[in-house]
C-alpha positions in Angstrom: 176.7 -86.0 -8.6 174.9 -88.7 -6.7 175.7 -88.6 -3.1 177.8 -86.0 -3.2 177.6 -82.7 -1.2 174.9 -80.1 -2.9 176.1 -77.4 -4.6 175.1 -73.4 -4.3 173.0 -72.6 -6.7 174.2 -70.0 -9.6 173.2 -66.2 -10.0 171.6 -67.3 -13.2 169.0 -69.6 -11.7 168.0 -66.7 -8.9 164.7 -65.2 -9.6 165.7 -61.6 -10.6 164.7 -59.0 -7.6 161.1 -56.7 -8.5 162.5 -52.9 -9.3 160.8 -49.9 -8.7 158.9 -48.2 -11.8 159.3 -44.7 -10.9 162.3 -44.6 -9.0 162.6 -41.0 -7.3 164.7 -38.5 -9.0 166.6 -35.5 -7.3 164.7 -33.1 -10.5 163.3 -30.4 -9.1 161.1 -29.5 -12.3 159.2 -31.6 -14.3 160.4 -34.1 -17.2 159.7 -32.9 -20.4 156.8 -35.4 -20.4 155.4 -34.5 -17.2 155.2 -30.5 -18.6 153.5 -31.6 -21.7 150.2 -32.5 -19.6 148.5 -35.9 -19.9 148.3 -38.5 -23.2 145.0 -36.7 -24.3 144.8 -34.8 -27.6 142.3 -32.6 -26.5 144.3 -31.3 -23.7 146.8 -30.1 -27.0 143.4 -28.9 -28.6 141.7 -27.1 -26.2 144.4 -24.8 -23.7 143.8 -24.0 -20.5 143.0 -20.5 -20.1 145.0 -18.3 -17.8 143.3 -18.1 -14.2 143.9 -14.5 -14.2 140.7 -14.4 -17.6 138.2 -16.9 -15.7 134.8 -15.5 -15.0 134.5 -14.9 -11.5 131.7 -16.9 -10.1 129.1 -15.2 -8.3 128.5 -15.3 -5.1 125.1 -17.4 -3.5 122.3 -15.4 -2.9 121.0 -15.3 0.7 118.1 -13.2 1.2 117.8 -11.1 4.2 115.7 -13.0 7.4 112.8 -10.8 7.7 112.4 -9.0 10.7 111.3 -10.1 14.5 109.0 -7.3 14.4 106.9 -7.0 11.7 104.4 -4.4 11.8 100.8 -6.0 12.1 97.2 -4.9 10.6 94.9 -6.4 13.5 95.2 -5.1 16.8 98.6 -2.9 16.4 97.3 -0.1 19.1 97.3 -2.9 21.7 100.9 -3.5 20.9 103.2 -2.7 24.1 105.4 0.5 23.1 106.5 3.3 24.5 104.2 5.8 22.5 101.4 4.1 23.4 98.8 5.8 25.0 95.4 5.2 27.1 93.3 6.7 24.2 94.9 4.1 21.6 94.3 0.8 23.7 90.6 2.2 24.1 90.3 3.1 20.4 91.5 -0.8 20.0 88.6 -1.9 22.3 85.8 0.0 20.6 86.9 -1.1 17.4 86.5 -5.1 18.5 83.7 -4.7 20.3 81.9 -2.6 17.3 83.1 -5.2 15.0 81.6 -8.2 17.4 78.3 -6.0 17.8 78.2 -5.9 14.1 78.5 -9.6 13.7 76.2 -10.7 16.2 73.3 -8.0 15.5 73.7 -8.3 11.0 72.1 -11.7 11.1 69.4 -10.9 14.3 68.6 -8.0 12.2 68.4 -9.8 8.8 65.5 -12.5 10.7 63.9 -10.1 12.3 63.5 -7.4 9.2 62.8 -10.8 6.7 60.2 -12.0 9.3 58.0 -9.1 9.5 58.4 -8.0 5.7 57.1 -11.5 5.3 54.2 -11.4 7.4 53.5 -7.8 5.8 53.2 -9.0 2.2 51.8 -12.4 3.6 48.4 -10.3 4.6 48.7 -8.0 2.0 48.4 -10.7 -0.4 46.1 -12.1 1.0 43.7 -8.8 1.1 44.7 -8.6 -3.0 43.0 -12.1 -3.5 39.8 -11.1 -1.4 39.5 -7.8 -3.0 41.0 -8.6 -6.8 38.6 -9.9 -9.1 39.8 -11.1 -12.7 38.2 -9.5 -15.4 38.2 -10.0 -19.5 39.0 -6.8 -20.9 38.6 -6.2 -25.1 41.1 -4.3 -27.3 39.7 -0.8 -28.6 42.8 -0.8 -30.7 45.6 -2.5 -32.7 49.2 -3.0 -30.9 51.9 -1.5 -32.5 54.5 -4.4 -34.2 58.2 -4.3 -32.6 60.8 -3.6 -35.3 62.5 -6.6 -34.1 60.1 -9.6 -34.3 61.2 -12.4 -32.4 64.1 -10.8 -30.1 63.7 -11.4 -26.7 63.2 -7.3 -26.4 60.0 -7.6 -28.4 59.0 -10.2 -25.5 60.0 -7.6 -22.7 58.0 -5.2 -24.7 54.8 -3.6 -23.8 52.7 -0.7 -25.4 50.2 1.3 -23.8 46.8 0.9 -25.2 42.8 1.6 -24.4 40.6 -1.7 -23.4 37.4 -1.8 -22.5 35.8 -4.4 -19.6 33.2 -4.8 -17.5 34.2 -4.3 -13.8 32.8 -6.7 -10.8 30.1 -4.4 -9.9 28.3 -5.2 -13.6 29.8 -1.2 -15.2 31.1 -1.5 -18.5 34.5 0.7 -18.2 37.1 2.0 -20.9 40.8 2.0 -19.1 44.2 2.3 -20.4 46.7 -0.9 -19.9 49.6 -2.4 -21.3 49.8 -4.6 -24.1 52.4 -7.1 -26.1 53.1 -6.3 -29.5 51.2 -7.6 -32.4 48.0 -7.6 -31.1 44.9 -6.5 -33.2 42.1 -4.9 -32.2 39.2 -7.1 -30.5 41.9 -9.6 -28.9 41.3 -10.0 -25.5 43.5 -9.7 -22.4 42.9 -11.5 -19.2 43.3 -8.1 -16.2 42.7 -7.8 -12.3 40.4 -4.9 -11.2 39.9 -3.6 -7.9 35.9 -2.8 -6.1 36.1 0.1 -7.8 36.4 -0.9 -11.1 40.1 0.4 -11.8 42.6 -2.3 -13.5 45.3 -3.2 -11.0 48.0 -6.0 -11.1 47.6 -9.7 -9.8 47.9 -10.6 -6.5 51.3 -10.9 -5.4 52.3 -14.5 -5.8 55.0 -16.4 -3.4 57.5 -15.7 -5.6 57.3 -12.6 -5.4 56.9 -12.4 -1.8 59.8 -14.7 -1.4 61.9 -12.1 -3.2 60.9 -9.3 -1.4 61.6 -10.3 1.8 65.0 -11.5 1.2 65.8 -7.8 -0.1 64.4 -6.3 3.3 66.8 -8.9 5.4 69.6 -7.7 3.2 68.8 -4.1 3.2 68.3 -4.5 7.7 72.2 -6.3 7.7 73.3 -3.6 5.8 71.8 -1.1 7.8 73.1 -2.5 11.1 76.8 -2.7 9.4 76.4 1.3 8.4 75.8 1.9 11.9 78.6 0.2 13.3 80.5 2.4 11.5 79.6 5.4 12.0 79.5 4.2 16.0 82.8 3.7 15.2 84.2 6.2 12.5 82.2 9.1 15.7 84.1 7.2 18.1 87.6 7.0 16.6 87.2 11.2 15.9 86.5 12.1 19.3 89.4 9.7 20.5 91.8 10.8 18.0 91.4 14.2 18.6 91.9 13.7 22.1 94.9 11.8 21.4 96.7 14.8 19.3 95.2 17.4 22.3 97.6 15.2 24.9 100.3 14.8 22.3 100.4 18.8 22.0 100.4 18.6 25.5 103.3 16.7 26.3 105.4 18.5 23.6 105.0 22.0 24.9 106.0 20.3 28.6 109.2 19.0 26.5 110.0 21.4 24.2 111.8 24.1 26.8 114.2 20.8 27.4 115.1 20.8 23.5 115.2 24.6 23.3 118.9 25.5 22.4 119.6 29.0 24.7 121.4 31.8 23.2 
């Protein structure tokens, strides 16, 4: 009504109060839709299995931490220890300073043996060109063939056969050499002879000299090395057995102490 005092308004046109969706219940158990597990069909499929038939999981491996002290290769008799004797630490010593001796004299003996085998075969070759003549030397008779024409063995291959060639004094001279196979008789071979008129080898070429000398450097290092040890393997024997002399030593002054009287 116009101008008239407003009226209250009606339970009907009151917005209707907000109620709780999952009041609490005084249950003590679950609903019968709480104990049949969640909406999912493969929770009806597949069961649970009983905790009691689980595989037990195993346990994280963890491996041991080594240990503070392990026992050490170089230098273990200069280790501090109880059992540690005088003869040990000077067993230690000889041992580096044989092994520093070795290091430092291998390659002083491998210039100084390489040097003088190569001054040696230096002059000696050079005596073999001043005294070696080449001479042309005639086969008196026919090679034997390899059975294996071709190979590389039939190139390694050398007969022994009779030649005959005139030496550097003018004689005419009959010798025995070395031939490849194949050859015929009255082929002729290109040899070295000596003054007196015997076949020899060529003079030694640089090559060769070259190889030899690095054999005589190798052969000296190894030579130096050898005697390190035996400096060594002499010293360690008279030190060891003087270390077992004071270890016998000290047992018979500490056996009486371990002795059990009757």
């Amino acid at each position: 009504m116009a101008g008239g005092t407003p009226q209250a308004p009606s339970p009907a046109d009151e917005p209707p109060e907000p109620r709780n969706l999952r009041e609490p219940t005084e249950s003590h158990g679950p609903g019968p839709e709480e104990s049949a597990g969640p909406k999912d069909p493969a929770y009806h499929l597949e069961p649970k299995a009983p905790a009691h038939q689980l595989e037990p999981t195993a346990p994280p491996y963890h491996p041991e931490p080594p240990p503070d002290d392990l026992p050490r290769l170089m230098l273990w008799r200069l280790r501090a220890s109880p059992l540690r004797r005088r003869s040990d630490v000077l067993q230690a010593w000889v041992g580096i300073g044989v092994l520093l001796a070795v290091l430092a004299a291998a390659p002083a003996a491998m210039f100084l043996v390489g040097d003088t085998a190569y001054r040696h075969y230096t002059r000696a070759a050079e005596r073999q060109r001043q005294v070696r003549e080449p001479v042309v030397a005639v086969l008196l008779q026919d090679v034997p063939r390899h059975p294996e024409p071709g190979s590389t063995e039939e190139k390694e291959t050398l007969y022994p056969v009779r030649v005959r060639f005139t030496d550097p004094a003018g004689h005419l001279r009959t010798a025995k050499t070395e031939a490849r196979p194949g050859l015929t008789a009255g082929s002729t071979l290109r040899l070295w002879s000596d003054p007196r008129g015997r076949l020899t080898g060529p003079p030694l070429t640089t090559d060769q000299i070259r190889s030899r000398c690095m054999g005589w450097a190798l052969t000296g290092a190894l030579a130096v090395t050898l005697l390190g040890g035996l400096a060594y393997g002499a010293t360690d024997l008279v030190l060891r057995r003087r270390n077992l002399a004071g270890w016998d030593a000290a047992w018979a002054r500490t056996a009486p102490g371990w002795t059990a009287s009757t």
